[in-house]
C-alpha positions in Angstrom: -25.9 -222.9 76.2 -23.6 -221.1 78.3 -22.3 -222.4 81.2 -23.7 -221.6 84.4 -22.0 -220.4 87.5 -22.4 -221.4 91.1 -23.5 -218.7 93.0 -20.8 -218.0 95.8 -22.1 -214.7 98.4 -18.7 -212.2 98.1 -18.1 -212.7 94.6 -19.0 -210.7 91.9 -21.1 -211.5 88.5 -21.8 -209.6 85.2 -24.9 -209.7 83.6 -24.7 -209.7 79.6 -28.1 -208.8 79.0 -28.0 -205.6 81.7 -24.3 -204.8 80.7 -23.5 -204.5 84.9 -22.2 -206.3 87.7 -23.2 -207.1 90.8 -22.7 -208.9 94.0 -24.1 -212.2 95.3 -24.3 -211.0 99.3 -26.6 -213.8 100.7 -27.6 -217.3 100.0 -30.7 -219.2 101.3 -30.4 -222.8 100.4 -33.7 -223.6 102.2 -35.8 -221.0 100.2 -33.3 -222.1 96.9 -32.9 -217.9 96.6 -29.7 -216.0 96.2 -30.1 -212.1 96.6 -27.6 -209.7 94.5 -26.9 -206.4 94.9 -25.6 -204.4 91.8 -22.9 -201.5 92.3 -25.5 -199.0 92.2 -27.2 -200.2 95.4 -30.1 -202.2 94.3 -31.3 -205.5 95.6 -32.6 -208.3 93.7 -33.8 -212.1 94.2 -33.8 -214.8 92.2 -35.0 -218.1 92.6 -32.1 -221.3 91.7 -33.9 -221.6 87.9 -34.3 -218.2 87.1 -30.3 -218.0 88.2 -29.4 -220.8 85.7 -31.3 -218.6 82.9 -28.8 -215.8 83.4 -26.0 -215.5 81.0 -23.6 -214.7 83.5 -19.8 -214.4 83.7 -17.5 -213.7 87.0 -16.3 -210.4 86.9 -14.1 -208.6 89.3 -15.0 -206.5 92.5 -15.2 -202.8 91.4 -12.2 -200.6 92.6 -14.7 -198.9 94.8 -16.5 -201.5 96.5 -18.3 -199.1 98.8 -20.3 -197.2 96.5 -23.1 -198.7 96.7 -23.3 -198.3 100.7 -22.6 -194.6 100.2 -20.2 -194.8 102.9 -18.2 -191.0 103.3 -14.5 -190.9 104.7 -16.0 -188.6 107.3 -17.8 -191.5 108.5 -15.3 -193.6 109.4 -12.9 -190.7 110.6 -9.4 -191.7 112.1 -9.9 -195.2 111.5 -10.0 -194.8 107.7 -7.0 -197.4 107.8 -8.7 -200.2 109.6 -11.8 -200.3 107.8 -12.0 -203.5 105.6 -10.8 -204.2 102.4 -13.8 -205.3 100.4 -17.6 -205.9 100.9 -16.8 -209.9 101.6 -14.8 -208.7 104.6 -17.6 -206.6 106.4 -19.5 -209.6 105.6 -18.1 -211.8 107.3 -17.2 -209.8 110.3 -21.0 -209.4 110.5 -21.2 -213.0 110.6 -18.9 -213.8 113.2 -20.3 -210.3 115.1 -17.2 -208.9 115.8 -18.5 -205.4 115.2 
């Protein structure tokens, strides 16, 4: 049996039997879910044993994190450079709601 990885929200995962990645972006230890979203936008949920069934491997954040929030240049304008550097860094200005 494979061995199986902790879920951690910001990092990314690749799932052998879908051949894709995605991203774990929220954790709720009181329910025992974690919610993914894969690259090309869609959400999932999956309880703590249906997680340890996955074979899984860590797999690294796709050059273009943003594709999957369809977010255009135009959109963010002039401050192109200040926007953040990965999906983990809007997340967590979310959580501390600095935006």
């Amino acid at each position: 049996m494979a061995q199986v990885l902790t879920p951690q929200r910001g990092h990314w995962y690749k799932r052998s039997d879908l051949d894709t990645i995605f991203e774990v972006v929220a954790l709720d230890d009181d329910e025992g879910t974690i919610e993914v979203q894969y690259f090309g936008g869609e959400i999932e949920e999956f309880d703590i044993n249906s997680w340890q069934l996955l074979e899984l491997s860590q797999a690294a954040p796709p050059e273009d994190w943003s594709g999957a929030l369809e977010v255009d240049d135009y959109t963010l304008g002039d401050e192109l450079e200040l926007a953040p550097g990965s999906l983990d860094d809007v997340l967590n200005i979310i959580d501390s709601n600095d935006y």
